[in-house]
C-alpha positions, 0 to 999 in steps of 0.5 A, a space after each residue: 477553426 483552431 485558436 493559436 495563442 502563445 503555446 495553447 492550441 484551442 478549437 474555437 466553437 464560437 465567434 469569428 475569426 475576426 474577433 479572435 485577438 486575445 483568448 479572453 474574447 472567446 466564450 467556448 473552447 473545446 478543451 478534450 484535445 488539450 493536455 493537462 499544461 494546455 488547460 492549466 494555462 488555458 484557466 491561467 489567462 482567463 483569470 484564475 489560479 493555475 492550481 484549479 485547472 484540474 476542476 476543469 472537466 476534461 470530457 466535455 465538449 465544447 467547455 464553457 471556461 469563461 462561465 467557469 473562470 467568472 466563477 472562479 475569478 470571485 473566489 479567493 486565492 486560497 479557496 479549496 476544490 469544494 468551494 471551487 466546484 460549488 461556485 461552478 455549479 451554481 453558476 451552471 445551475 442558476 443558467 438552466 432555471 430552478 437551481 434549488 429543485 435541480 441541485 437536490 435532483 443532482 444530489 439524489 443522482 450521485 446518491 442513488 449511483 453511488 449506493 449502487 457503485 454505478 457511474 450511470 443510469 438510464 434515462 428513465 431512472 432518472 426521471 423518475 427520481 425527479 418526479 418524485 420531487 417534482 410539484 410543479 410543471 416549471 419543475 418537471 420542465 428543468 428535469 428535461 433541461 437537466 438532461 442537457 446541461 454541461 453536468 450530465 452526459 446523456 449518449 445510448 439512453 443513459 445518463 451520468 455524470 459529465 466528470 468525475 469532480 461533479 459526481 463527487 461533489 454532489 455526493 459531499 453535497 448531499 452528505 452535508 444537506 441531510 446531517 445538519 449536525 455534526 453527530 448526523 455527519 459523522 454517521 453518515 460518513 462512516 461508510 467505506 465508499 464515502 472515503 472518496 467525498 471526505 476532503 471534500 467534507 472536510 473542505 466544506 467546514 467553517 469551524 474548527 471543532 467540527 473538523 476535529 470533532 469528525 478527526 476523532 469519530 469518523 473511520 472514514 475521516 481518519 483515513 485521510 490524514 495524510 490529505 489533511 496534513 498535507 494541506 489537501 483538505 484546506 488550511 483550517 483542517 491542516 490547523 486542527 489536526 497540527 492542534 490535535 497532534 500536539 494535544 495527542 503527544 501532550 497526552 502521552 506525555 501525561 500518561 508516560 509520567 503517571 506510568 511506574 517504572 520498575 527495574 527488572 533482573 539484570 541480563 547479561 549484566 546490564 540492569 533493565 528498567 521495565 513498565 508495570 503499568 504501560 500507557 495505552 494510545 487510542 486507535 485514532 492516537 495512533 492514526 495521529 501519530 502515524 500521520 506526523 511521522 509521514 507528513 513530518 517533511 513540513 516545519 511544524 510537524 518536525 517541531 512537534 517531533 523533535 520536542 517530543 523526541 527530547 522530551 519523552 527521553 529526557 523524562 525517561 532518562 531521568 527516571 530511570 537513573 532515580 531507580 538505577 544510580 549506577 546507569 548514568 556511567 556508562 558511555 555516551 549516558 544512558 540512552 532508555 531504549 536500550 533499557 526500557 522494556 514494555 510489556 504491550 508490543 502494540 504500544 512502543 516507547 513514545 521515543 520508539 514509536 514516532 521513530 517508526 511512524 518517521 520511518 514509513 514517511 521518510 521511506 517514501 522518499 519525500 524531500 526533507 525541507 527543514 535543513 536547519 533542523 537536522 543542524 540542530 540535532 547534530 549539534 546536540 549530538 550527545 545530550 540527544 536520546 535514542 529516538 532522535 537519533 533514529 530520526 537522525 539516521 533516518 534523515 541522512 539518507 541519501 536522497 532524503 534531505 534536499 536543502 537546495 545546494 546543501 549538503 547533508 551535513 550528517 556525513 562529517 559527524 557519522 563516526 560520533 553518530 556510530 559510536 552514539 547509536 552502539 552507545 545505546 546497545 539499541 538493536 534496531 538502531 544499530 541497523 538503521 545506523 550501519 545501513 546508512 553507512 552501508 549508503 553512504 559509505 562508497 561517497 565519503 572523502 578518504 579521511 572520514 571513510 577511515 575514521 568511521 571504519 576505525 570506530 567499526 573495527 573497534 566495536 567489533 562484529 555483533 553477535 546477532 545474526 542480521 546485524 553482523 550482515 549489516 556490520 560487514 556491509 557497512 565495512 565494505 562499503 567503507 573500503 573493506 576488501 573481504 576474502 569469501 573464502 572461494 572464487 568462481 572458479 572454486 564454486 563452479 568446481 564445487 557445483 561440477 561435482 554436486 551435479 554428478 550426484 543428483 540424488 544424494 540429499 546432500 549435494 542437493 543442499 549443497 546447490 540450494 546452498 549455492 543459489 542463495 548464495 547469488 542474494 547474498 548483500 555482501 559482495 564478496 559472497 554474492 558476485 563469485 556464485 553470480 559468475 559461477 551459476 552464469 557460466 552454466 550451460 542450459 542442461 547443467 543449469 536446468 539440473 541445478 535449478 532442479 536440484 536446489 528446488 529439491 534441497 529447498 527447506 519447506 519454510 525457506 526461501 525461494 520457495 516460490 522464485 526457484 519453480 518459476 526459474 526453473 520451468 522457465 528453463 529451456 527443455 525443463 519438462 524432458 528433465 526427470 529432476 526437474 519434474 521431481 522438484 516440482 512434484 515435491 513443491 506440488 505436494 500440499 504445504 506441511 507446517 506453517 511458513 513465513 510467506 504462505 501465500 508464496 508457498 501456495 504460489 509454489 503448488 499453484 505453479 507447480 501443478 500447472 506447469 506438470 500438467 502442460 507437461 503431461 504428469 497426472 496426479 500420483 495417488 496416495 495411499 491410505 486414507 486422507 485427512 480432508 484437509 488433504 483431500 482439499 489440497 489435493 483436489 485443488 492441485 488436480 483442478 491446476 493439472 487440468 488448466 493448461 493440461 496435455 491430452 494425456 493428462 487432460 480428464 472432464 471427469 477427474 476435474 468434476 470430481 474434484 469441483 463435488 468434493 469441493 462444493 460438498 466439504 465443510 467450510 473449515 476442512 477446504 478454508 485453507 487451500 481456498 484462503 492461501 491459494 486466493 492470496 497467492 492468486 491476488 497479492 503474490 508478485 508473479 511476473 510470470 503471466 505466461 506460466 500461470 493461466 487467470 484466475 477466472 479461467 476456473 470458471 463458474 466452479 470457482 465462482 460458487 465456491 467462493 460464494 459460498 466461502 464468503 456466504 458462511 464466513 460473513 455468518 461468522 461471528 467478528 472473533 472468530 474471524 479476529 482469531 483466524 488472523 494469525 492462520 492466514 495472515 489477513 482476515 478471510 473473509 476478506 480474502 474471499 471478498 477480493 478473490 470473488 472480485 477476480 471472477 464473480 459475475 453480475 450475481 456476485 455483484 449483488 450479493 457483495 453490495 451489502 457488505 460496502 458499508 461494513 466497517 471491517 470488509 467494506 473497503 475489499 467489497 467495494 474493490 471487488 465490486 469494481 473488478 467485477 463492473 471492470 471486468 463485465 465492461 470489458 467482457 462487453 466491448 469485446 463482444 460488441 467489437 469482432 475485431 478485438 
């Protein structure tokens, strides 16, 4: 019967109705028609803390919540997910008899799954891993028992693990049975796929060197700093690591004092201050930092901050004036970013460099909970350097400090602030300043609008390129009204008279012109092309399209968003301009580009859509580099996906799946890395123009085989020199685009490569795809109606 209680509504499998006076006389629940508030209140009445509710395996059947809240109820209110899922299972384990012989069958299970990136096994599988431990018959007896017990689900002659939260804690289980020394656990946690059971580790250690002692040796371990910071990990990790940031920056420090400074030739006119012996941060420094500039919404992170801010261009100013006198005179005192110069890009100023980890924590829009201490930096406005008043910026966002009823107070000092940050002839900060005026611009009262437009006018436009963009958006959100120098009605006569010349190259420059024209940030140029381009009628906006494709440069922009538009047009495929444009972007890629997964996209797209429309591929003349050949091969497999009849040949598509299979790894490696980038990373948004990847077939799925086959061959620096040529490691592109149509067979040879510490992450997804993909294929078979 169903259990009504204040907003729970539970289904009673035992006792009477006649006893059902409080939730707390009920010894069964079935809590799998309960949503998460349900079951959150449902743990809340029967003792224990709501934030556990999620230990609360929403699968089983009925659930016996009173065991687990007598488990629970003796735990203290700060005990972490490990210490709650063990309590539990102990108390499941010691119910179902010879709990010591049952947990080490449950830790060989999630083990023996888990090296296998399986989620079940069969009933058979399962008994023996049990025998082999079994030495008496009361132990063989609890196996049968096991197979029953609220841990393991058993249905069609398999088992697995009821919930998730168990089979994770077996795998930490076992990880911490068999290294009984830390040296032991970090090698065994420095595998990829044990990046799941690692605040689980974490939660399971009772002193503090230990948790350190695995921060700093374990990968796997690094990779959830952020977990750590926030508290996900238990109160003693998140005190470690808050101890080893201040040792890191202290470090830093250090080395920043026994680093030499040295000043270099002027540049226009300003002396620069440079380092002959730069400092050098370890990886796991820098994870450090990274995680203090995203996690550094908590109070002690931001102190760590700030002291360091203050310290590091304190320190640095004062050097610097030692060595250049004449500095100290200019306006707002000298601020070291604009002076100090390291030679080593990978390692920044220490005042830069947690700037930047800042910046990717505050841009995920986390709350800012320290109001005060943004005060303060304000209040300092002037004897602060350039690193704290990156940060400054960066914390005034709109949306990023939220102090419960107050106000930022960042806005009433952004006039000091601009001529602060334009004090320091700081590029970067330059931007991020103006693009805070840029957000902020449109909400000021009248009078600060104009103070601040006042000092902007009086520093003048930049000279550099994107700073001058920034400069007038700044302006015009300030109030600035900006003459772009035409209306709608001057750019539609401009395009009415580009259109009646289509093939001259000039009026094809001219409407690629235009059309970027409609991206423009400011206003005033973008909102006059967006009216123009939107009065145009469907032939005349399918020719434009066309003709804007055409004056494309090769390595500009929308090398992949005008195709998609354009194809998208109504009547597109009986346009001959519009065909043109696309055999030009189906061509292979010439140079190197700034996105060429984007450009791939373009030639992946393009060549599709001219097969549906019926346009085989134009044959070249003369001989053919194999690169090339390469190329075109894979632009005839593309015309073949979607084809028309006329176009559509069994004969050409073999061919070029031979040539493929035959070429030298190198000649064919990159249409094969920049077209499975393209497939795997590209936003596409256009489904419907573009067939799956794994409608190439067994064709694709031997070639990328073999591609990962002799790449993984390769030795670590050729794939490290190979980086810069494709973006990403290609190996790595291989391994996740074979996850997109590998079969059973490509699962297997991708499991050795789970534990490599370089791939092994991609392995693992691609190995997921693979199993998720094979499952669909399975119920789809097993379900005619689908």
């Amino acid at each position: 019967m169903l259990l009504r209680h204040r907003f729970i509504s539970l289904l009673v499998t035992k006792q009477a109705a006649a006893a059902l006076v409080l939730p707390g006389s009920v010894e069964q629940f079935d809590v799998a028609p309960c949503d998460a508030a349900q079951r959150a209140a449902l743990v809340q009445l029967c003792g224990a803390p709501v934030e556990w509710a999620r230990e609360l395996p929403s699968t089983a059947t009925p659930f016996d919540i009173t065991l687990a809240a007598q488990a629970w109820a003796e735990l203290p209110a700060n005990a972490t997910p490990y210490e709650v899922r063990h309590a539990h299972v102990d108390k499941l384990l010691h119910g179902a008899g010879a709990p010591a012989f049952s947990r080490g069958v449950l830790r060989d299970l999630a083990h023996h799954m888990n090296r296998d990136l399986r989620h079940a096994v069969a009933v058979h599988e399962f008994r023996v891993l049990g025998e082999r431990q079994a030495s008496n018959a009361a132990e063989r007896g609890a196996i049968h028992q096991l197979e029953t017990c609220a841990l393991l689900h058993l249905e069609q002659g398999a088992v697995s693990f009821s919930h998730e939260n168990f089979e994770t804690y077996f795998l930490a289980d076992r990880l911490l049975a068999h290294a009984d020394q830390c040296a032991a656990l970090v090698a065994a946690m420095d595998r990829p796929r044990a990046v799941q059971v690692a605040p689980l580790v974490l939660q399971a250690q009772t002193r503090p060197e230990h948790i350190k002692e695995l921060l700093r040796s374990s990968v796997c371990i690094r990779r959830t700093l952020g977990k750590v910071a926030a508290g996900e990990c238990g109160q003693l990790a998140r005190e470690a690591l808050l101890q080893e940031a201040g040792e890191v920056l202290a470090d830093s420090e250090r080395q920043l004092r026994d680093a030499r400074l040295a000043v270099t030739p002027q540049q226009r006119g300003v002396p620069v201050v440079s380092f002959e012996a730069p400092w050098k941060l370890t990886d796991y420094q820098h994870a450090v930092l990274r995680c203090l500039g995203q996690e550094c919404h908590a109070s002690p992170w931001f102190e760590l901050v700030r002291d360091y801010f203050r310290a590091t261009d304190r320190e640095l100013q004062r050097r610097a004036r030692r060595l250049v006198p004449e500095l100290g005179g200019y306006p707002g005192n000298l601020d070291t970013m604009a002076q100090v110069r390291v030679h080593h890009a990978a390692y920044a100023v220490p005042s830069q460099m947690p700037s930047a980890m800042v910046l990717q924590g505050l841009e995920s829009n986390r709350p800012w909970r320290d109001g005060p201490a943004l005060d303060d930096l304000l209040a300092d406005l002037d004897g602060i350097g350039a690193g704290s008043l990156l940060v400054v910026c960066l914390l005034a966002r709109p949306g990023l400090l939220q102090t419960g009823e107050q106000a930022s107070p960042a806005p009433c000092r952004l006039a000091d602030l601009v001529r602060r940050a334009w004090g320091t002839r700081w590029s970067y900060l330059r931007l991020v300043c103006l693009d805070l005026v840029a957000n902020v611009g449109r909400t000021l009262p009248t009078d600060l609008s104009d103070e601040v437009r006042i000092v902007l006018e009086a520093v003048g436009s930049p000279n550099n390129m994107f700073l001058a963009s920034a400069y007038l958006e700044a302006l015009e959100a300030l109030g600035a009204v900006f003459e772009a120098g035409y209306s709608p009605e001057s750019l539609r006569a401009r395009i009415t008279a580009v259109l009646a010349t289509p093939d001259e190259e000039a009026a094809r420059a001219e409407a690629y012109a235009i059309y970027g024209m409609q991206f423009e940030p400011l206003e005033a140029i973008s909102l006059p092309a967006v009216d123009a381009v939107a009065d145009l009628q469907p032939p005349e906006r399918t020719r434009f399209l066309a003709m804007a494709c055409l004056g494309a440069q090769e390595n500009g922009f929308f090398s992949f968003a005008l195709p998609a538009e354009l194809i998208r047009q109504p009547a597109a495929s009986e346009n001959p301009w519009a065909r043109e444009a696309l055999m030009r972007w189906a061509n292979a890629p010439q140079g190197d580009h700034m996105s060429p997964h984007e450009r791939a996209a373009a030639f992946m797209l393009s060549n599709v859509a001219l097969g549906r429309w019926g346009v085989p591929l134009s044959s070249r003349s003369g001989p053919l580099a194999l690169a090339e050949r390469a190329w075109s091969a894979f632009a005839e497999i593309y015309r073949q996906m979607d084809a028309s009849p006329a176009v559509r040949s069994a004969r050409t598509l073999s061919a070029s799946w031979e040539f493929l299979a035959a070429a030298a790894i190198d000649d064919i490696l990159e249409p094969v890395c920049q077209l499975a980038g393209a497939a795997i990373w590209e936003p596409w948004n256009v489904k419907e123009l573009v067939p799956p990847l794994e409608a190439l077939g067994d064709p694709l799925r031997e070639l990328l085989e073999r591609v990962v086959r002799e790449l993984q061959a390769r030795p670590a620096s050729w794939r490290d020199g190979s980086l810069r040529r494709f973006h990403r490691d290609p190996l790595e592109i291989g391994i996740l685009a074979l996850g997109g149509v590998g079969d059973g067979g490509s699962r297997e040879r991708l499991l050795p490569l789970a534990d490599d510490p370089v791939v092994g992450t991609a392995a693992v997804d691609a190995i997921r795809s693979i199993d998720a993909r094979l499952a669909e294929q399975r119920r789809r078979s097993s379900d005619p109606g689908t």
